[in-house]
N, CA, C and O atoms as a printed pandas DataFrame, in Angstrom:
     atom_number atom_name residue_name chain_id  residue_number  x_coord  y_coord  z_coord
0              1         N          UNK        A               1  -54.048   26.012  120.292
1              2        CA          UNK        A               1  -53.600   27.372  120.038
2              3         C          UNK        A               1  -53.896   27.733  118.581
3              4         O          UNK        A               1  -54.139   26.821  117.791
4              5         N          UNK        A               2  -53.891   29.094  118.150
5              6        CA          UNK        A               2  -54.389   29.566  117.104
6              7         C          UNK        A               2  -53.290   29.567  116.358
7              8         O          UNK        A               2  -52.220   29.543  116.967
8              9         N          UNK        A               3  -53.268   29.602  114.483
9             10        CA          UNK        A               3  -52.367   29.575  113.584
10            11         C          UNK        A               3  -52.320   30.881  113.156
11            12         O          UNK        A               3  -53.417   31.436  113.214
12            13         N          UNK        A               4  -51.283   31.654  112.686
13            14        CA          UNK        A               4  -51.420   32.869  112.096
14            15         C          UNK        A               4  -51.640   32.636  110.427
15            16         O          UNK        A               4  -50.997   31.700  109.952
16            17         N          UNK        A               5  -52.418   33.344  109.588
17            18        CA          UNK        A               5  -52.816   33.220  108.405
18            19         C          UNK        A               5  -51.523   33.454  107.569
19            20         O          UNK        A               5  -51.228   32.848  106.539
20            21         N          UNK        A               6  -50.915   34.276  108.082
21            22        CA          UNK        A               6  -50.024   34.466  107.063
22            23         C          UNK        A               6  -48.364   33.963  107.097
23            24         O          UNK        A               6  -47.604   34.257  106.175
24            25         N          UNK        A               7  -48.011   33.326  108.055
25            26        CA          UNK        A               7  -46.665   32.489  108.332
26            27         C          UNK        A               7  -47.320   31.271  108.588
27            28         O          UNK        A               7  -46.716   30.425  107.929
28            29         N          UNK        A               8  -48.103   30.827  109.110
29            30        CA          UNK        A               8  -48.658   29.476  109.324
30            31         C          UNK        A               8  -48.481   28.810  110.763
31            32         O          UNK        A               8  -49.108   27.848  111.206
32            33         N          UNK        A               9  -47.259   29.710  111.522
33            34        CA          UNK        A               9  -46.826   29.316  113.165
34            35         C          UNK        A               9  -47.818   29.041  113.564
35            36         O          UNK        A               9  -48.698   29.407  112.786
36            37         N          UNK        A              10  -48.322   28.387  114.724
37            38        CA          UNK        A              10  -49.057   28.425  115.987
38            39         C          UNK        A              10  -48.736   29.343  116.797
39            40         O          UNK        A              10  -47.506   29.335  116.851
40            41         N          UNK        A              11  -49.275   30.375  117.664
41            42        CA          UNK        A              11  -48.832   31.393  118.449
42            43         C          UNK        A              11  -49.951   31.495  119.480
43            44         O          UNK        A              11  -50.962   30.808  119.336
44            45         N          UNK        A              12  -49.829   32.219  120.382
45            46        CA          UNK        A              12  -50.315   32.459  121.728
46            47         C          UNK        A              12  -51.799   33.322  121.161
47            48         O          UNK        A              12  -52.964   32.938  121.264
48            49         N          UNK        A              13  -51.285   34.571  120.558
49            50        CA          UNK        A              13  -52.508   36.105  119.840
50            51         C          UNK        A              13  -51.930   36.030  118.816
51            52         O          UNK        A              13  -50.766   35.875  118.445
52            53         N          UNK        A              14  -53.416   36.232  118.149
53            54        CA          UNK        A              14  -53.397   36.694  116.849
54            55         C          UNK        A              14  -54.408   38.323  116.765
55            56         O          UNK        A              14  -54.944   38.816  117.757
56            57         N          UNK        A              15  -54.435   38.590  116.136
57            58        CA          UNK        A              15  -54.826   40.325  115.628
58            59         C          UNK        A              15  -55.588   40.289  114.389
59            60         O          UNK        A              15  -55.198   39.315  113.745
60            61         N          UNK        A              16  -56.613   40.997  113.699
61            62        CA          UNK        A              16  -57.247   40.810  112.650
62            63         C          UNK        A              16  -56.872   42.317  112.045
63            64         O          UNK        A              16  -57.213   43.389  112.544
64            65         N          UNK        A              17  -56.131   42.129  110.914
65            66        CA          UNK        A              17  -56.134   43.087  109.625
66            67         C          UNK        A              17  -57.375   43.903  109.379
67            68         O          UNK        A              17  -58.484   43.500  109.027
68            69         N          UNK        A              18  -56.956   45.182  109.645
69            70        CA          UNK        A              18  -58.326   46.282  109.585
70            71         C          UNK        A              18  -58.003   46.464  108.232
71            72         O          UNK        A              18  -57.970   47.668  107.974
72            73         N          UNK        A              19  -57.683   45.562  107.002
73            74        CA          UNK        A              19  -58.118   45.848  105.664
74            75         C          UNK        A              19  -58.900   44.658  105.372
75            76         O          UNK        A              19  -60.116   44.664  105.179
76            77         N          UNK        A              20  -57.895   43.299  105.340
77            78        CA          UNK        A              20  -58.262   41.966  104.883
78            79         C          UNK        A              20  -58.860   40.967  105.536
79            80         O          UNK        A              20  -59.073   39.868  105.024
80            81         N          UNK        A              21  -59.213   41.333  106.883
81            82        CA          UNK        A              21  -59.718   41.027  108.079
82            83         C          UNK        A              21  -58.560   39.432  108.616
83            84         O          UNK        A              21  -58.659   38.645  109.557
84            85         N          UNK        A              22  -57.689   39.539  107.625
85            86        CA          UNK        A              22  -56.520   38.402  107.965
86            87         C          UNK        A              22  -56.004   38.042  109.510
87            88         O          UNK        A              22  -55.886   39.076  110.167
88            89         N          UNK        A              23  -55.773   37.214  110.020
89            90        CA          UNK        A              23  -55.243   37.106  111.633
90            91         C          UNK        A              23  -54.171   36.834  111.754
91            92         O          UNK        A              23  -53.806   35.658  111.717
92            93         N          UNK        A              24  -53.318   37.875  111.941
93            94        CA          UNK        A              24  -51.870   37.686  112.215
94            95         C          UNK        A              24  -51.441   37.274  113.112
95            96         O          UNK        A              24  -52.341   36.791  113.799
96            97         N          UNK        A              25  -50.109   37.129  113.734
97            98        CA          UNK        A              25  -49.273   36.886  114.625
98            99         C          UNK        A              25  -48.354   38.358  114.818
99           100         O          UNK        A              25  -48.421   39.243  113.964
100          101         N          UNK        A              26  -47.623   38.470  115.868
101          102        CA          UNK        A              26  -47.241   39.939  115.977
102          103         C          UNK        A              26  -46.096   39.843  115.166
103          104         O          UNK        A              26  -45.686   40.957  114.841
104          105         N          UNK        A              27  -45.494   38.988  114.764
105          106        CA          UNK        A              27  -44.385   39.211  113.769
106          107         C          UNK        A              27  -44.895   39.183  112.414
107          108         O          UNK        A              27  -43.972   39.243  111.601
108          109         N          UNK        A              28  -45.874   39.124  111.967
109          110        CA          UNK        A              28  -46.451   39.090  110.976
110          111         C          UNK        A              28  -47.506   40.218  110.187
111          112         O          UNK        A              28  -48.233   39.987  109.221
112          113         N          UNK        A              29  -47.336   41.480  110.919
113          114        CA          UNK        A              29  -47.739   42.628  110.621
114          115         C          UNK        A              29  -47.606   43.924  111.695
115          116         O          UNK        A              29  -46.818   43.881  112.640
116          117         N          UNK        A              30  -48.395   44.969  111.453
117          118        CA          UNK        A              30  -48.307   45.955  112.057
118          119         C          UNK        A              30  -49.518   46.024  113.215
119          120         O          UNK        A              30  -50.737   46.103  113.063
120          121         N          UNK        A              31  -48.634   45.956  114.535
121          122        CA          UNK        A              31  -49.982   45.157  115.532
122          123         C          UNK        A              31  -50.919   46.804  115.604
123          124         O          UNK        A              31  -52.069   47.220  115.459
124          125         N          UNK        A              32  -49.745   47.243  115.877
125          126        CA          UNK        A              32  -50.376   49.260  116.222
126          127         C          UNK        A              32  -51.511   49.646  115.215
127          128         O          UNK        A              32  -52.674   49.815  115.581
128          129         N          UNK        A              33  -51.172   49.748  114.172
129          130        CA          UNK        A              33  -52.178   49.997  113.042
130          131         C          UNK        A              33  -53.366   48.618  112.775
131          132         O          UNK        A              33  -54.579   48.635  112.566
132          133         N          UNK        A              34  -52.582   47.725  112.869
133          134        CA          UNK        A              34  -53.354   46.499  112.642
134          135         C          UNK        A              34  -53.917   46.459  111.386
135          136         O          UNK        A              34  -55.045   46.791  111.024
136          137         N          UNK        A              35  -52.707   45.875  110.583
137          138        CA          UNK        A              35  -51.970   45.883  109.457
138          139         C          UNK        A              35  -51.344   44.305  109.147
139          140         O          UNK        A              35  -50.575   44.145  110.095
140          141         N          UNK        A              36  -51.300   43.416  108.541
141          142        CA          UNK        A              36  -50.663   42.157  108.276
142          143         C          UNK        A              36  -49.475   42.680  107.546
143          144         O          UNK        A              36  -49.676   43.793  107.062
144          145         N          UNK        A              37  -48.378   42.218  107.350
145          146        CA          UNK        A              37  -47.342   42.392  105.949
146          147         C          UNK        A              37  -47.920   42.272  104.781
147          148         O          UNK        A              37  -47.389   42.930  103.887
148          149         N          UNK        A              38  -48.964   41.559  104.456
149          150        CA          UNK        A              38  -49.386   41.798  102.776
150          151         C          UNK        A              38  -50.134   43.006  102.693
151          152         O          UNK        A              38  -49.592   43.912  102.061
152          153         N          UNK        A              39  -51.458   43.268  103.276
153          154        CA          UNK        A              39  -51.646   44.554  103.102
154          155         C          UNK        A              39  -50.878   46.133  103.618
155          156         O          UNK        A              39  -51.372   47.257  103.524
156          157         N          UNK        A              40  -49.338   45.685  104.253
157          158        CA          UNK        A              40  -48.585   46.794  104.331
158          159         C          UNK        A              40  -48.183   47.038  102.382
159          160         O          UNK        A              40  -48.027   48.029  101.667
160          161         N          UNK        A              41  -48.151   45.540  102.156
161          162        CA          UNK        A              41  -47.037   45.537  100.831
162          163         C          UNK        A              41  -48.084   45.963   99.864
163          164         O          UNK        A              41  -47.652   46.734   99.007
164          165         N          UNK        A              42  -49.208   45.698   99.785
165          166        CA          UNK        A              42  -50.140   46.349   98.790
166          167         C          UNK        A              42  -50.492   48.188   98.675
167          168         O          UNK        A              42  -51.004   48.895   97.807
168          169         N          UNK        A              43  -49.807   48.486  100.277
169          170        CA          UNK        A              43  -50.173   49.955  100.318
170          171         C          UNK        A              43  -48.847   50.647   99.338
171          172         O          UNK        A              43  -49.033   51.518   98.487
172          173         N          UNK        A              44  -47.679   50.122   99.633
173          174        CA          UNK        A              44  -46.719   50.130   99.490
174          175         C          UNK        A              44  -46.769   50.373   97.399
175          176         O          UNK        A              44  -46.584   51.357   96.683
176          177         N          UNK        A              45  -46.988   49.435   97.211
177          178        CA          UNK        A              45  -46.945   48.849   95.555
178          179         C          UNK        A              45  -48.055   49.773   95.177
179          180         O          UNK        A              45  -47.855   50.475   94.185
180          181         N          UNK        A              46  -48.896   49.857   95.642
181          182        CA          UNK        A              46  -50.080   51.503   95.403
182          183         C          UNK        A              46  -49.445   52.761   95.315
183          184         O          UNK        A              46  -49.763   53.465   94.357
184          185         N          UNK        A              47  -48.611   53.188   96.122
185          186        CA          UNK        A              47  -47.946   54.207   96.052
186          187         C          UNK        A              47  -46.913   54.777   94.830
187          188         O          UNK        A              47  -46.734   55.923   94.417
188          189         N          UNK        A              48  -46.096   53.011   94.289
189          190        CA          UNK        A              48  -45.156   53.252   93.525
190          191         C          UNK        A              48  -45.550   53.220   92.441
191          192         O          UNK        A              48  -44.865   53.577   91.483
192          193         N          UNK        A              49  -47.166   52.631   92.320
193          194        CA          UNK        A              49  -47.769   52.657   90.809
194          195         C          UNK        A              49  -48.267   53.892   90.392
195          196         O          UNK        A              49  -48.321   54.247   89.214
196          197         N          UNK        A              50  -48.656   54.593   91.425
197          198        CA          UNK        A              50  -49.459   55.924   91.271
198          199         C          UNK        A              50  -47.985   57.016   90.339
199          200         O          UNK        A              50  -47.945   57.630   89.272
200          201         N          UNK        A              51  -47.069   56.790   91.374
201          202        CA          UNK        A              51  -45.764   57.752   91.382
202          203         C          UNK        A              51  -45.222   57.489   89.920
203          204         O          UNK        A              51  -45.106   58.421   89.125
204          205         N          UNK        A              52  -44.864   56.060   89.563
205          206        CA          UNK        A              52  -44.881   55.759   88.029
206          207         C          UNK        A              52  -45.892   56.107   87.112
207          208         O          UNK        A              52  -45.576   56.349   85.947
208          209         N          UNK        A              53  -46.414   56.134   87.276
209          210        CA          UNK        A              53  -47.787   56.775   86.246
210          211         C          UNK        A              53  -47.280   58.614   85.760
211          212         O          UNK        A              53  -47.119   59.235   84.709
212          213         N          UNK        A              54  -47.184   58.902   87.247
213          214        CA          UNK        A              54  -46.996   60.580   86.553
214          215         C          UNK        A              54  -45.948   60.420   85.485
215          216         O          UNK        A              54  -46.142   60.750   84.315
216          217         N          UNK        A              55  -44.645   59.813   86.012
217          218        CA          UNK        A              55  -43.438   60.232   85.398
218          219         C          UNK        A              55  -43.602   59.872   83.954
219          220         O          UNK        A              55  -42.872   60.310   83.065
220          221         N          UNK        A              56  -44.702   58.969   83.757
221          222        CA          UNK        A              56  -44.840   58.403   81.972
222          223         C          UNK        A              56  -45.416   59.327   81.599
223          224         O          UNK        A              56  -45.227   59.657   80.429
224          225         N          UNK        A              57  -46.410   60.172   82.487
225          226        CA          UNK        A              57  -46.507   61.305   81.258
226          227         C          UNK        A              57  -45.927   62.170   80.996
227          228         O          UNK        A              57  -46.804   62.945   80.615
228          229         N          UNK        A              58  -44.908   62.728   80.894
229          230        CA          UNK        A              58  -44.174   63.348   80.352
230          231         C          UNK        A              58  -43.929   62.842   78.659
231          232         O          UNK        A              58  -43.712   63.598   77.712
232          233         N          UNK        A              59  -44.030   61.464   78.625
233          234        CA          UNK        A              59  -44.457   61.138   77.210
234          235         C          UNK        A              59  -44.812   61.242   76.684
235          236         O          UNK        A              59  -44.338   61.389   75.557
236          237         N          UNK        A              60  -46.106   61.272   76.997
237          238        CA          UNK        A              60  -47.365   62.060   76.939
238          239         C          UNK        A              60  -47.838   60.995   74.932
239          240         O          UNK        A              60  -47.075   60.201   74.382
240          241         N          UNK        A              61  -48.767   61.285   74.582
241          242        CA          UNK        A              61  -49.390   60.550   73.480
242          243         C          UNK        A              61  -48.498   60.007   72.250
243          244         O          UNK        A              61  -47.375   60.497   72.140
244          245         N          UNK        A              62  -48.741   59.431   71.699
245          246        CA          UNK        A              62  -47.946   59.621   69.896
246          247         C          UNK        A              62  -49.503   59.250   69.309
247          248         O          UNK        A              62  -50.230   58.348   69.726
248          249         N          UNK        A              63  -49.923   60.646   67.731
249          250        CA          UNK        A              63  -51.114   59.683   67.500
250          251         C          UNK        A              63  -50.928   58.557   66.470
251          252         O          UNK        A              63  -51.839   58.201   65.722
252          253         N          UNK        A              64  -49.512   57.936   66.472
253          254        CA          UNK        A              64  -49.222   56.925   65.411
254          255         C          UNK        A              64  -49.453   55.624   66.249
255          256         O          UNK        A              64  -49.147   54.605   65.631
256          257         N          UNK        A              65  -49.937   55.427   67.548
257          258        CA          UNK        A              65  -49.749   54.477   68.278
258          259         C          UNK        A              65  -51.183   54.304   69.083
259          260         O          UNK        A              65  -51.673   55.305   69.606
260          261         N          UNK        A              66  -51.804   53.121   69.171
261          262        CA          UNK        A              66  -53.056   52.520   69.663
262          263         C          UNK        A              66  -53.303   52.972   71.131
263          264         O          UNK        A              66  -52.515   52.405   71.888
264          265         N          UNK        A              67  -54.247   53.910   71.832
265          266        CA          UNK        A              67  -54.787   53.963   73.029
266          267         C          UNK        A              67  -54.966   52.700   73.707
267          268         O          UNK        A              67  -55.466   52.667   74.831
């Protein structure tokens, strides 16, 4: 039987990640989208970096301080 890449179980199906081409197990990502949990969590951490970015500018420059 096949191992899932990302828990390590042995399981019956596995599924391949339409980002990382990774082979999951169904508890181990999003079978519908076909999605693993790490590249859910990378979409995820993309989102909150983008969203943090705006709010720093409001800071916006000092020119006493290095680019």
């Amino acid at each position: 039987m096949p191992f899932c890449e990302i828990c390590g179980m042995e399981v019956v199906e596995l599924y391949e990640c339409s980002e990382c081409e990774s082979r999951f197990c169904a508890e181990c990502g999003d079978v519908e989208h076909r999605l693993c949990y790490d590249c859910i969590g990378w979409e995820d951490d993309e989102l909150e970096e983008t969203l943090d970015d705006v709010e720093d500018w409001d800071n916006g420059w000092n020119d006493d301080e290095p680019h």
